[in-house]
HTML snippet that shows the backbone in 3Dmol.js (N, CA, C, O; Angstrom):
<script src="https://3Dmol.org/build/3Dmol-min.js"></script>
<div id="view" style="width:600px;height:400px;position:relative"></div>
<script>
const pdb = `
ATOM      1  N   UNK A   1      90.936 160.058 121.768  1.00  0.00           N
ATOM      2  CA  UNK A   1      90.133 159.472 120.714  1.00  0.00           C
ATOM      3  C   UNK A   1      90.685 159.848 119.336  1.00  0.00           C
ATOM      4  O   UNK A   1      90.580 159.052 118.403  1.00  0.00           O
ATOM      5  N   UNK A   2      91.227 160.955 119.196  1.00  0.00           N
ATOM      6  CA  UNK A   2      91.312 161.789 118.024  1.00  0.00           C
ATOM      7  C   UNK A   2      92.985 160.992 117.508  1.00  0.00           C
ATOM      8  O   UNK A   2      93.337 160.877 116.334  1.00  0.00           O
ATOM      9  N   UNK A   3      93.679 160.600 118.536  1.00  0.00           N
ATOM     10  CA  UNK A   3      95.464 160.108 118.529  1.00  0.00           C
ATOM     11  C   UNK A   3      94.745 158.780 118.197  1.00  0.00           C
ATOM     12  O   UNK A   3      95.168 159.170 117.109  1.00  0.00           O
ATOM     13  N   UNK A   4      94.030 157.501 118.003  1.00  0.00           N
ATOM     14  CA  UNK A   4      93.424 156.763 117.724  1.00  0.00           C
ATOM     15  C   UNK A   4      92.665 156.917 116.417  1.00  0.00           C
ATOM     16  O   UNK A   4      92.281 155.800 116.068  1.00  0.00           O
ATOM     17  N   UNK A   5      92.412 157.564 115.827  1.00  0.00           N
ATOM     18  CA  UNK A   5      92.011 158.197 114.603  1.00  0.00           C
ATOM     19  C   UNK A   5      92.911 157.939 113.403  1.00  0.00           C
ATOM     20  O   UNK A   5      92.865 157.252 112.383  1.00  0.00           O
ATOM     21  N   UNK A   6      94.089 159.140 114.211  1.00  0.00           N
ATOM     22  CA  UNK A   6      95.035 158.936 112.968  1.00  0.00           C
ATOM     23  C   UNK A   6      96.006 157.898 113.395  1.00  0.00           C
ATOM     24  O   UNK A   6      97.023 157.936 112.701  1.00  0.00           O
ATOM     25  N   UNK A   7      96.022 156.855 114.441  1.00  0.00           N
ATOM     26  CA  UNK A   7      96.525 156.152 113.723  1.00  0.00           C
ATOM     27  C   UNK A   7      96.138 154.872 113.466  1.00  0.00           C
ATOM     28  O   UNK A   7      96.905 153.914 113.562  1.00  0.00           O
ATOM     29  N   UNK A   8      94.449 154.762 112.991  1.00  0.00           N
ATOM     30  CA  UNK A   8      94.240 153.681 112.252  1.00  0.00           C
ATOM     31  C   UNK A   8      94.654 154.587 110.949  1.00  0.00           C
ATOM     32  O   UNK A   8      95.497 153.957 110.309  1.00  0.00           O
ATOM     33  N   UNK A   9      94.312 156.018 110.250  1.00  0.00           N
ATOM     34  CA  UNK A   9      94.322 156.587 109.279  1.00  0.00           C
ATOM     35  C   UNK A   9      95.695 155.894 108.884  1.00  0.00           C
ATOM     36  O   UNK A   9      95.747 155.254 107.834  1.00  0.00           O
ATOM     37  N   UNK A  10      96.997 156.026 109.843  1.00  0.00           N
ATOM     38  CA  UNK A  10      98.364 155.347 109.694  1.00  0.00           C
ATOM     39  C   UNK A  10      98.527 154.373 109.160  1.00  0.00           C
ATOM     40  O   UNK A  10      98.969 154.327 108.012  1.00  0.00           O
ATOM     41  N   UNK A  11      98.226 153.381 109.824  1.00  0.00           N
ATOM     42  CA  UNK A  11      97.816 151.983 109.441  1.00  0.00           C
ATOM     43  C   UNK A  11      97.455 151.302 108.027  1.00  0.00           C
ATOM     44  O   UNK A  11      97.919 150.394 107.336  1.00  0.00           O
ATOM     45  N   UNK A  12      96.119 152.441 107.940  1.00  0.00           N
ATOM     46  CA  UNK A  12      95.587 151.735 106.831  1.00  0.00           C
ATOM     47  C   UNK A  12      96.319 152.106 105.413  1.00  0.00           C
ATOM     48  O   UNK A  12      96.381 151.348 104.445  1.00  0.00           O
ATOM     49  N   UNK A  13      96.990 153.746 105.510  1.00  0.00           N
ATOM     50  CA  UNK A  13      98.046 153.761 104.426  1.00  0.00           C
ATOM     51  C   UNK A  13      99.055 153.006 104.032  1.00  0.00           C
ATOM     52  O   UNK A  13      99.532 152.765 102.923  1.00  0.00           O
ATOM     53  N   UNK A  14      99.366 152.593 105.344  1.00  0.00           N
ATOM     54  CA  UNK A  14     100.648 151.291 104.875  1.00  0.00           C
ATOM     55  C   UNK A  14      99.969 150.041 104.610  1.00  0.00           C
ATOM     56  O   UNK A  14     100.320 149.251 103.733  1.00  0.00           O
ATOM     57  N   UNK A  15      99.048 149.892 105.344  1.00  0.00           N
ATOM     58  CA  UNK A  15      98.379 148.488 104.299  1.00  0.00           C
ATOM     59  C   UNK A  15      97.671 148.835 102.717  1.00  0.00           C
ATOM     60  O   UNK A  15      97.555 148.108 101.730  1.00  0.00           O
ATOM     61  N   UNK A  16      97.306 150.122 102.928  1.00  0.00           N
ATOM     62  CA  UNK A  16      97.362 150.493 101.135  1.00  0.00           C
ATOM     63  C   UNK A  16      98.676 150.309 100.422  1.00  0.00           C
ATOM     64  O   UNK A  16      98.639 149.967  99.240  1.00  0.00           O
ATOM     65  N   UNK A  17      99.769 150.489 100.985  1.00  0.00           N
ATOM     66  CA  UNK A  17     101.075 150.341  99.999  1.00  0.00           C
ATOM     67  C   UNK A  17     100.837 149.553  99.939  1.00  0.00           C
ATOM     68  O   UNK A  17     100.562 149.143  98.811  1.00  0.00           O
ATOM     69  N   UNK A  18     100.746 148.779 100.912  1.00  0.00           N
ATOM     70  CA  UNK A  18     101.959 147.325 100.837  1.00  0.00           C
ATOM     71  C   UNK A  18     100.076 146.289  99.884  1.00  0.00           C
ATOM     72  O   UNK A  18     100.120 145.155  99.408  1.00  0.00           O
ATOM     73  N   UNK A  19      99.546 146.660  99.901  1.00  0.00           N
ATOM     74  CA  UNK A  19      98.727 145.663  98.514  1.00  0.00           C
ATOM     75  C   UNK A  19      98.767 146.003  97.954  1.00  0.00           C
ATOM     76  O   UNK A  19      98.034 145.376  97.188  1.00  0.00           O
ATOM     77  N   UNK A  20      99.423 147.340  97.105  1.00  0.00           N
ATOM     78  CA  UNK A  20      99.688 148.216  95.797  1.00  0.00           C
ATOM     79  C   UNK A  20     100.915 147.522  95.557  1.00  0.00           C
ATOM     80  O   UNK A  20     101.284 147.573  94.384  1.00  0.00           O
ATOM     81  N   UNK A  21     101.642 146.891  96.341  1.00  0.00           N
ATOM     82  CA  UNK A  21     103.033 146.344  96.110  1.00  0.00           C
ATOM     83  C   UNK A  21     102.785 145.118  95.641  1.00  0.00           C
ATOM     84  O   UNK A  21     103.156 144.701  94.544  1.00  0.00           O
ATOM     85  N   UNK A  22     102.101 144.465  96.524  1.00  0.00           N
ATOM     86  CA  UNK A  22     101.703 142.690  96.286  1.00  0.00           C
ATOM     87  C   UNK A  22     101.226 142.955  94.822  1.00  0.00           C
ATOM     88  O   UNK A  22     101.968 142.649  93.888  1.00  0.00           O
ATOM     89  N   UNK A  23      99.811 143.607  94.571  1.00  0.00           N
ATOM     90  CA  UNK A  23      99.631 143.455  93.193  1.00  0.00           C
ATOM     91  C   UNK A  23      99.860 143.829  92.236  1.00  0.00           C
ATOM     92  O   UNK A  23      99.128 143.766  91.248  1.00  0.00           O
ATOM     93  N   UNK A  24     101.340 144.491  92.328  1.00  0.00           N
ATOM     94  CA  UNK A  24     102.271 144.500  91.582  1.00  0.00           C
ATOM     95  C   UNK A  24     102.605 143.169  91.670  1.00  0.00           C
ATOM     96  O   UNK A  24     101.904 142.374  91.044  1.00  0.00           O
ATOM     97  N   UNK A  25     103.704 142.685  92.439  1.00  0.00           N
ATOM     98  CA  UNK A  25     104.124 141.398  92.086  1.00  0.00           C
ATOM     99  C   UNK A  25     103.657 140.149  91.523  1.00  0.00           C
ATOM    100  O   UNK A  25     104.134 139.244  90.839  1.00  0.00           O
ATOM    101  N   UNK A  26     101.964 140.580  92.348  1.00  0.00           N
ATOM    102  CA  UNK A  26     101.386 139.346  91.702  1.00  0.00           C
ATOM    103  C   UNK A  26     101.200 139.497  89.775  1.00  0.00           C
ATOM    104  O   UNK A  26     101.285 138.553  88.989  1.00  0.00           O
ATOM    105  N   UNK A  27     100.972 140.769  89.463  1.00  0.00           N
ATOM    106  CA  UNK A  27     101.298 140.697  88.113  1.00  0.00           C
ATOM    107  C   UNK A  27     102.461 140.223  87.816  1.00  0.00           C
ATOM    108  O   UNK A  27     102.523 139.127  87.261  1.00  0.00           O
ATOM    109  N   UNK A  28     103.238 140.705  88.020  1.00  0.00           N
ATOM    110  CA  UNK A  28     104.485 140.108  87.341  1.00  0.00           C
ATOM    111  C   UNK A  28     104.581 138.574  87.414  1.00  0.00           C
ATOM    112  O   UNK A  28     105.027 138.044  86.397  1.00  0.00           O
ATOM    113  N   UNK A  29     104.308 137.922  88.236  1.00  0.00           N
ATOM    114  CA  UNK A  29     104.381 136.362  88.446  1.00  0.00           C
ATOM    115  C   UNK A  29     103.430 135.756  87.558  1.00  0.00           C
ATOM    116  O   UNK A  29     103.734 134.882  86.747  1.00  0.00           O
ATOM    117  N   UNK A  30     102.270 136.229  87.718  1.00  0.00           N
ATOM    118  CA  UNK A  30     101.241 136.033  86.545  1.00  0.00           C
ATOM    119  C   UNK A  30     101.704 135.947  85.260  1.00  0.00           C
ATOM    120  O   UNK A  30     101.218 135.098  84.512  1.00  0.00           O
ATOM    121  N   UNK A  31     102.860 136.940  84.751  1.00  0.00           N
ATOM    122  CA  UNK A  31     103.002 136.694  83.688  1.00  0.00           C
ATOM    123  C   UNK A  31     104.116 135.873  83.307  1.00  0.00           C
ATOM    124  O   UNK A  31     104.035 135.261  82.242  1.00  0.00           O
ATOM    125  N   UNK A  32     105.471 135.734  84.244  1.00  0.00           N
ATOM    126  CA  UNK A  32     106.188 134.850  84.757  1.00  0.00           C
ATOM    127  C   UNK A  32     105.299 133.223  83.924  1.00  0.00           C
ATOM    128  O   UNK A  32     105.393 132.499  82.932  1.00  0.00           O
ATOM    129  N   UNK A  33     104.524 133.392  85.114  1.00  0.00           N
ATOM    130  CA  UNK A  33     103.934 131.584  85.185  1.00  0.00           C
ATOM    131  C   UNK A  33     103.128 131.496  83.843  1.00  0.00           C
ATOM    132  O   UNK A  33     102.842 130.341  83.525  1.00  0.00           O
ATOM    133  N   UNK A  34     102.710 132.465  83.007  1.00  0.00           N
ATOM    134  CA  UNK A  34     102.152 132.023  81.810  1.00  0.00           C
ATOM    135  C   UNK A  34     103.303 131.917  80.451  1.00  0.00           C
ATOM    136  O   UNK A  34     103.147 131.422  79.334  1.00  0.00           O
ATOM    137  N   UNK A  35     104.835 132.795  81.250  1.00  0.00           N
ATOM    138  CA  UNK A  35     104.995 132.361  80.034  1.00  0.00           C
ATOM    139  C   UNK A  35     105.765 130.760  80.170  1.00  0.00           C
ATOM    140  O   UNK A  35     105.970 130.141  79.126  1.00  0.00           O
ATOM    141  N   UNK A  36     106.019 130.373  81.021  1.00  0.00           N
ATOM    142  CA  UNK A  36     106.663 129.497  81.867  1.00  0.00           C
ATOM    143  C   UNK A  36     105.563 128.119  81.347  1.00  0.00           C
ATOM    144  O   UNK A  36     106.090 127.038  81.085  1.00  0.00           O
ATOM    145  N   UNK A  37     104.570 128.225  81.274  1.00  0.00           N
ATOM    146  CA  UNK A  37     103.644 127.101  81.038  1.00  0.00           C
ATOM    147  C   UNK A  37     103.504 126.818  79.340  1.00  0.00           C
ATOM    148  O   UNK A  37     103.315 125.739  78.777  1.00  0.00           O
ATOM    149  N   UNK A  38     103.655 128.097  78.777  1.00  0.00           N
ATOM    150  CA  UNK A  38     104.152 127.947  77.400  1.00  0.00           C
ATOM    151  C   UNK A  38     105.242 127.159  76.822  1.00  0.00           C
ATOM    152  O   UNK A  38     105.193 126.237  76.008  1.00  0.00           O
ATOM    153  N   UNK A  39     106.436 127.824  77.529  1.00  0.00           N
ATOM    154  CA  UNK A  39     107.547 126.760  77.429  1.00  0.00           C
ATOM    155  C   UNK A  39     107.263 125.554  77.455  1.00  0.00           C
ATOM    156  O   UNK A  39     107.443 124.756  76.534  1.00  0.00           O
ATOM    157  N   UNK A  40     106.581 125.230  79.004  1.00  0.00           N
ATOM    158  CA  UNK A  40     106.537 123.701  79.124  1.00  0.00           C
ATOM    159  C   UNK A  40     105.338 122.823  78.098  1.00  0.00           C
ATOM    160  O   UNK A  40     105.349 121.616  77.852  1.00  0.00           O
ATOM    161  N   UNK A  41     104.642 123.543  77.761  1.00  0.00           N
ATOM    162  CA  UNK A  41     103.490 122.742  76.412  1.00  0.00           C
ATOM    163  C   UNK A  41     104.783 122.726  75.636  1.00  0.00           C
ATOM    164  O   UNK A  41     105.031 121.651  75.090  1.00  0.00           O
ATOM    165  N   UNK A  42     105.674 123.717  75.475  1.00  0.00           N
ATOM    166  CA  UNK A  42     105.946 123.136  73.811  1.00  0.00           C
ATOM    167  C   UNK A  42     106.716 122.203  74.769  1.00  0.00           C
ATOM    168  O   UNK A  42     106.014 121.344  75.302  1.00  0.00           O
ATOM    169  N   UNK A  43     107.925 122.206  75.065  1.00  0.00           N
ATOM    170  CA  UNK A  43     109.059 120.839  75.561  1.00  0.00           C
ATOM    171  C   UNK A  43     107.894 119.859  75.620  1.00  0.00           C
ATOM    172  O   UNK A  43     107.924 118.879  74.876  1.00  0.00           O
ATOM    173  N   UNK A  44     106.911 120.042  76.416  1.00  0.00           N
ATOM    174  CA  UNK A  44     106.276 118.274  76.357  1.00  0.00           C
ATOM    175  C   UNK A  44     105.765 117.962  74.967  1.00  0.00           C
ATOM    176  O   UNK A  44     105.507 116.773  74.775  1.00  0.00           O
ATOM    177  N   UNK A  45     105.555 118.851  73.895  1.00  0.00           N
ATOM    178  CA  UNK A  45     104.846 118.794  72.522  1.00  0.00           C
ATOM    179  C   UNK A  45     105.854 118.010  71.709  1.00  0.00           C
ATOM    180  O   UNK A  45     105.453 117.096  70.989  1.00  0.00           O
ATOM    181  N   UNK A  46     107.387 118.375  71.796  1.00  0.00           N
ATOM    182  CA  UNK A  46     108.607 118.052  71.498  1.00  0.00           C
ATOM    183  C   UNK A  46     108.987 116.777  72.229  1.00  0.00           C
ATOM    184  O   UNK A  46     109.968 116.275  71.681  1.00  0.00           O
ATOM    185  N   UNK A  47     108.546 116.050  73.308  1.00  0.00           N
ATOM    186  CA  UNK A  47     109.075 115.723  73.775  1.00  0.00           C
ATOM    187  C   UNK A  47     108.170 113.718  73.264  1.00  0.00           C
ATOM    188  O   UNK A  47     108.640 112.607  73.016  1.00  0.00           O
ATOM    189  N   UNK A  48     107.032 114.196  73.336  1.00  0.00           N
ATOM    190  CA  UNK A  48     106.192 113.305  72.566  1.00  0.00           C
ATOM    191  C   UNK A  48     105.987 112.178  73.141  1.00  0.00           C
ATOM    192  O   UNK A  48     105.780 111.178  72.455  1.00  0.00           O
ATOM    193  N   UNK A  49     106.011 112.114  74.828  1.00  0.00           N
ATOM    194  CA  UNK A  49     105.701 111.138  75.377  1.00  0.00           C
ATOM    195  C   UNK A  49     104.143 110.731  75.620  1.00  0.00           C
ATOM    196  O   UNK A  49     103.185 111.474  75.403  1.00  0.00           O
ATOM    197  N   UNK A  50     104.077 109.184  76.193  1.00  0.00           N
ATOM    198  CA  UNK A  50     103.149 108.797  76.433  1.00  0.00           C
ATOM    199  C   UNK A  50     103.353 107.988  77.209  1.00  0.00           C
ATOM    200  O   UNK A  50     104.470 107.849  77.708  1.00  0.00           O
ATOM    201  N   UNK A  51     102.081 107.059  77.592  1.00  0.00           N
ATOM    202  CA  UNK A  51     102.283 106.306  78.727  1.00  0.00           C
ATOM    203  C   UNK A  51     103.329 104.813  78.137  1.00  0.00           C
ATOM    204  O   UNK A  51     103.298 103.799  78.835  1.00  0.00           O
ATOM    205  N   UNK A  52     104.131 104.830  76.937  1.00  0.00           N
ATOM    206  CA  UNK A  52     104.978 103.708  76.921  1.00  0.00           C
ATOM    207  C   UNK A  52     105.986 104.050  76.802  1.00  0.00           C
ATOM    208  O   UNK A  52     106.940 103.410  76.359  1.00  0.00           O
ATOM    209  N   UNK A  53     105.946 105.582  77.338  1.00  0.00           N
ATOM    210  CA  UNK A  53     108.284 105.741  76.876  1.00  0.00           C
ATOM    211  C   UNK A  53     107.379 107.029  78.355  1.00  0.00           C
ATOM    212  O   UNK A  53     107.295 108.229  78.095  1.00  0.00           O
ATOM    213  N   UNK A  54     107.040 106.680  79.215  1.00  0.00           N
ATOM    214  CA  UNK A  54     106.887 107.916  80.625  1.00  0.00           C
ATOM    215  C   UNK A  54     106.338 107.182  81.610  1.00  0.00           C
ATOM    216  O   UNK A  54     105.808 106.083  81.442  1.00  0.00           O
ATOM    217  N   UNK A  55     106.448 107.755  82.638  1.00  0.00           N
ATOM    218  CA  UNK A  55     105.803 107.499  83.874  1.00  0.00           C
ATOM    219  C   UNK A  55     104.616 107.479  84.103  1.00  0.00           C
ATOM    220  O   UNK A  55     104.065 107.164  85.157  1.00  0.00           O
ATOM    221  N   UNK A  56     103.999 107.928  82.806  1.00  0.00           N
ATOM    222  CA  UNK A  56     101.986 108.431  82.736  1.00  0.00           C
ATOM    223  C   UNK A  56     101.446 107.097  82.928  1.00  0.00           C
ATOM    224  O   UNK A  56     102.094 106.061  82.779  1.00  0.00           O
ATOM    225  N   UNK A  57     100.122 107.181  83.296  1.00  0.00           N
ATOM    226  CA  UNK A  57      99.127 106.504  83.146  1.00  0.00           C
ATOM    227  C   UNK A  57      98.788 105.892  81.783  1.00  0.00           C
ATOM    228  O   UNK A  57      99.114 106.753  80.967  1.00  0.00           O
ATOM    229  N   UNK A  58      98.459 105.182  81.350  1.00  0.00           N
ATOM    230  CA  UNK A  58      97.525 104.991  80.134  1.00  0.00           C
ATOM    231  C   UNK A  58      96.929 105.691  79.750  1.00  0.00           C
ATOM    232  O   UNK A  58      96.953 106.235  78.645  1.00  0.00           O
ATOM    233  N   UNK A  59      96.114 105.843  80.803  1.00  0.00           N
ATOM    234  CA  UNK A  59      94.674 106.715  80.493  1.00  0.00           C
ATOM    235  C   UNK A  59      94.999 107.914  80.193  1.00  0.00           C
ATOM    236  O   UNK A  59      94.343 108.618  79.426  1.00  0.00           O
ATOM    237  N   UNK A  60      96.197 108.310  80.854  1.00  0.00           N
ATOM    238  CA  UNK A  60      96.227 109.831  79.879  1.00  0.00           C
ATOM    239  C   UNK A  60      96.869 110.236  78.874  1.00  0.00           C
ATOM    240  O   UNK A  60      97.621 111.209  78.814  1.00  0.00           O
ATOM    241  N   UNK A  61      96.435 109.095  77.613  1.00  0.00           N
ATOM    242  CA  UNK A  61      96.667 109.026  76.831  1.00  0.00           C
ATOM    243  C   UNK A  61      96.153 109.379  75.903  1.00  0.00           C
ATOM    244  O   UNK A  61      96.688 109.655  74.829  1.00  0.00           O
ATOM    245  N   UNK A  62      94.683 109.436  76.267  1.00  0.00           N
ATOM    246  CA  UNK A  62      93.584 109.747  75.430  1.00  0.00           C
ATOM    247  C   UNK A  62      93.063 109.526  73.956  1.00  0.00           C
ATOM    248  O   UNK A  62      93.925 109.924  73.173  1.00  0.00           O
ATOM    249  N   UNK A  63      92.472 109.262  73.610  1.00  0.00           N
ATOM    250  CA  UNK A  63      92.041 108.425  72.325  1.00  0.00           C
ATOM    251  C   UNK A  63      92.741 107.789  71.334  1.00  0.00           C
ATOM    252  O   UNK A  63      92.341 106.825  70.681  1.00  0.00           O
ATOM    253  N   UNK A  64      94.180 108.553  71.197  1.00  0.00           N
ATOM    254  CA  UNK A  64      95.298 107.979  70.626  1.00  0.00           C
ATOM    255  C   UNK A  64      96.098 107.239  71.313  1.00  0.00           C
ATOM    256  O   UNK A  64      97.113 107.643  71.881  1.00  0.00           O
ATOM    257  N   UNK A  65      95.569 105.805  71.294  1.00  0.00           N
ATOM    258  CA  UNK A  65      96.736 105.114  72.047  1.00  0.00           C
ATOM    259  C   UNK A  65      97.138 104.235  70.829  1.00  0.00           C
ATOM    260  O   UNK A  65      96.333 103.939  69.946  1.00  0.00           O
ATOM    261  N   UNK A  66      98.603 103.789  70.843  1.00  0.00           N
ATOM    262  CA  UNK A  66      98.954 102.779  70.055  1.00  0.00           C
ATOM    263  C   UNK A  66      98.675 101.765  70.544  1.00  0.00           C
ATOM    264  O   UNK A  66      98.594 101.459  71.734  1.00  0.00           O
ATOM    265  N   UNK A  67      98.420 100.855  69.122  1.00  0.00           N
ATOM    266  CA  UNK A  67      98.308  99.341  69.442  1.00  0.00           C
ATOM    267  C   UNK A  67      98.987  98.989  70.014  1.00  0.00           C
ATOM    268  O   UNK A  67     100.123  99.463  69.994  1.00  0.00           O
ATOM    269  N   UNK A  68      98.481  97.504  71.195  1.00  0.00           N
ATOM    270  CA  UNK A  68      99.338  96.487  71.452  1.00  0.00           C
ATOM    271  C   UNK A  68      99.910  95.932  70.673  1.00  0.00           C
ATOM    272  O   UNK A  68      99.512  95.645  69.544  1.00  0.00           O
ATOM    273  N   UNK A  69     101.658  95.524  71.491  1.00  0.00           N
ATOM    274  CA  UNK A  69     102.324  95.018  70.429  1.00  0.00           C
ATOM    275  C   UNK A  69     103.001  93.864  71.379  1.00  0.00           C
ATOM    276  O   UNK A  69     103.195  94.138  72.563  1.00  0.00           O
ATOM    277  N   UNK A  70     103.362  92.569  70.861  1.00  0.00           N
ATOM    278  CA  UNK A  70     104.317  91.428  71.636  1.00  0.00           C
ATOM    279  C   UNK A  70     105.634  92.223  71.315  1.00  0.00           C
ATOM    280  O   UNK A  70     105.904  92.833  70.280  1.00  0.00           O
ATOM    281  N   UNK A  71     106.456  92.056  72.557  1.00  0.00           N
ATOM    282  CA  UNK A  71     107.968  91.773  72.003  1.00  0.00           C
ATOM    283  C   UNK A  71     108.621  91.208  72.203  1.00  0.00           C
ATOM    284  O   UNK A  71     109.678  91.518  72.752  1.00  0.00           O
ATOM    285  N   UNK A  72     108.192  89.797  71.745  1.00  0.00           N
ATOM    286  CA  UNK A  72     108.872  88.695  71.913  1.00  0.00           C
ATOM    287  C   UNK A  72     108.724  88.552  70.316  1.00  0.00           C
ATOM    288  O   UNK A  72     107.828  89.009  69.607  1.00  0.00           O
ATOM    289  N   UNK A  73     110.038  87.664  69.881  1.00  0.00           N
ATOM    290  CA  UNK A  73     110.199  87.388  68.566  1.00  0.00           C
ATOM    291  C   UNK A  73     109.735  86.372  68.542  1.00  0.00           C
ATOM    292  O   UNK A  73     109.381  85.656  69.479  1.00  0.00           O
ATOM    293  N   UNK A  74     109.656  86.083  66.624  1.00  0.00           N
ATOM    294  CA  UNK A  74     109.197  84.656  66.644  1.00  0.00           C
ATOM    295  C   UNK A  74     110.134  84.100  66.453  1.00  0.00           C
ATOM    296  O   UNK A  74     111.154  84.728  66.169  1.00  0.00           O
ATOM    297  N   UNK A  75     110.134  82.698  66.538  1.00  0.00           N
ATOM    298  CA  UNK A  75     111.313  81.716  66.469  1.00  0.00           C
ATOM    299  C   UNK A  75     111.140  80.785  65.489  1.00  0.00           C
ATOM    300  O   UNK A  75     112.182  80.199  65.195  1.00  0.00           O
ATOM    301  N   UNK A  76     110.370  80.526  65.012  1.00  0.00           N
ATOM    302  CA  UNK A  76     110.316  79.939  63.387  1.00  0.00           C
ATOM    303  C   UNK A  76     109.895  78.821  63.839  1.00  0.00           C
ATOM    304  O   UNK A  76     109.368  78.181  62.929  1.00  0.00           O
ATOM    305  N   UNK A  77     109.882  78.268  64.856  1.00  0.00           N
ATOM    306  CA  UNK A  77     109.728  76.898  64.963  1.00  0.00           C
ATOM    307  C   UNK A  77     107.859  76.651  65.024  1.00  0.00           C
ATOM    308  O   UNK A  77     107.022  77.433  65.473  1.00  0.00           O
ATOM    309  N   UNK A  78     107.665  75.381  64.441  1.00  0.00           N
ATOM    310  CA  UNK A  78     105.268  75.545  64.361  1.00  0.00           C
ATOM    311  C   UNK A  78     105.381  74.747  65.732  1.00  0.00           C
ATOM    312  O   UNK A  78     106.227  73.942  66.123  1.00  0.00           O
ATOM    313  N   UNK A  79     104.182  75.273  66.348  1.00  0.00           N
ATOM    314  CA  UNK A  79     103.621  74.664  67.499  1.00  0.00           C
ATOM    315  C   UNK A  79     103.069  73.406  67.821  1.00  0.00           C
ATOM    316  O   UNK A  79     102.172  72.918  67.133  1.00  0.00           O
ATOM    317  N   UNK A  80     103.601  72.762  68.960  1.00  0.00           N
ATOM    318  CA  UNK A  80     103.389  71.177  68.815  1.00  0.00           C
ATOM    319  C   UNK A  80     104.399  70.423  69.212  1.00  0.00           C
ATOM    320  O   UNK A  80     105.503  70.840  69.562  1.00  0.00           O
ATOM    321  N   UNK A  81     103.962  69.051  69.155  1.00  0.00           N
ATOM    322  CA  UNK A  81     105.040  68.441  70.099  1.00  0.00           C
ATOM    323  C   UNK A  81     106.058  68.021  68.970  1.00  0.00           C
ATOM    324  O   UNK A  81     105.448  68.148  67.908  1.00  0.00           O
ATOM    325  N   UNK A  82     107.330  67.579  68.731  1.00  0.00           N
ATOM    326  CA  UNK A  82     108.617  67.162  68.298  1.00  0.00           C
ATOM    327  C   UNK A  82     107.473  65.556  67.011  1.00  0.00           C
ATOM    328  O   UNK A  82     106.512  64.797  67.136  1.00  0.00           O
ATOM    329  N   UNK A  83     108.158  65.808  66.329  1.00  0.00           N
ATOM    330  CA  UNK A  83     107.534  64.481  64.789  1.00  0.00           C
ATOM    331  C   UNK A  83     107.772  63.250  65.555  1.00  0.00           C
ATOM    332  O   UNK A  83     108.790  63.085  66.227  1.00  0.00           O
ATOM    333  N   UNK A  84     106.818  62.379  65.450  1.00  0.00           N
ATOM    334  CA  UNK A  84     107.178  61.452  65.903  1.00  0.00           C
ATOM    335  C   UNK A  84     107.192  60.843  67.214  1.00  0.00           C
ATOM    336  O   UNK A  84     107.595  59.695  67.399  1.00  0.00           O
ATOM    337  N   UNK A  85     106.574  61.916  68.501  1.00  0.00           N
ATOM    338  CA  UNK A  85     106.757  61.673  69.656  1.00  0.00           C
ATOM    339  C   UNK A  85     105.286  61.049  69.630  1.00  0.00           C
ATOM    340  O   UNK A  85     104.375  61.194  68.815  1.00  0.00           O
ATOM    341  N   UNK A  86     105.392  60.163  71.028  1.00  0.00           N
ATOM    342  CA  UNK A  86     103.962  59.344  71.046  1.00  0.00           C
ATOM    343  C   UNK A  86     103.767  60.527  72.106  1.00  0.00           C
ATOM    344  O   UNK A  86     104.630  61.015  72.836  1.00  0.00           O
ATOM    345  N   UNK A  87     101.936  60.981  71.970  1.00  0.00           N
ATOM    346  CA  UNK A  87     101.533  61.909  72.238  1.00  0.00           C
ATOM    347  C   UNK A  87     100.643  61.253  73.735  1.00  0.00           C
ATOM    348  O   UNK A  87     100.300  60.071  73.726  1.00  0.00           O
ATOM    349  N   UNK A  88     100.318  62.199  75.028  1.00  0.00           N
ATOM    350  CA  UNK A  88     100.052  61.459  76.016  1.00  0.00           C
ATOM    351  C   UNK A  88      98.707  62.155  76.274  1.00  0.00           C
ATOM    352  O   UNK A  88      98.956  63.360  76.239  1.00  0.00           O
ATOM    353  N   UNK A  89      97.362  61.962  76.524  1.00  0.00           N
ATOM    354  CA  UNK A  89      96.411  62.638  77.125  1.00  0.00           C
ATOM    355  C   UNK A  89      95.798  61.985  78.484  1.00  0.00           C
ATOM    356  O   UNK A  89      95.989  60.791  78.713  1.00  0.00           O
ATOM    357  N   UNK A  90      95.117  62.736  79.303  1.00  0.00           N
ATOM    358  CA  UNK A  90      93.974  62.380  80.078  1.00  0.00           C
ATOM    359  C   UNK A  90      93.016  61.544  79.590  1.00  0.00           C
ATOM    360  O   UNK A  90      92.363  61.705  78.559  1.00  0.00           O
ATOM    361  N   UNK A  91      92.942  60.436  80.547  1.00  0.00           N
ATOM    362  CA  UNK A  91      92.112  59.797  79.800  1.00  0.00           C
ATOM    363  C   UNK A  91      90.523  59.499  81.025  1.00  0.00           C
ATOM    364  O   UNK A  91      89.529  58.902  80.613  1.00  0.00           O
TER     365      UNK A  91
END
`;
const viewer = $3Dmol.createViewer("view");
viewer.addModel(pdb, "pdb");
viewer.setStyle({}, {cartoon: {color: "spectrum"}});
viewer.zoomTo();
viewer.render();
</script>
């Protein structure tokens, strides 16, 4: 009973390291990934996309969206049929 004793007592010291180890690492990654997310706000801040020059959605565009715009040019010419043409309707 007593050889069963110590070695859960065994046991449980090495599972005390070894999560004294993990949360070590996990700090370090923690701070890793925050500064890592910093970087990436600014590059996307710099980078100044939206959903008409990216792959985004619209919608996450959020209140600032630019106007619609045509881009098709104009061609100077007024709308309507050619001077002079006899004009045809439904009758």
């Amino acid at each position: 009973m007593e050889a069963r004793v110590l070695e859960l007592e065994r046991d449980n010291a090495g599972l005390r390291r070894d999560n004294a180890g993990l949360r070590r690492e996990n700090a370090v990654l923690r701070r890793e990934n925050a500064v890592l997310r910093a970087e990436n706000a600014d590059l996307r801040a710099r980078l100044g996309q939206d959903s008409s020059n990216s792959s985004r959605p619209p919608s996450s565009d959020g209140l600032a969206k630019p106007a619609p715009r045509s881009l098709r040019a104009r061609s100077g010419r007024r709308p309507g049929g050619q001077p002079g043409h006899e004009g045809r309707t439904l009758r």
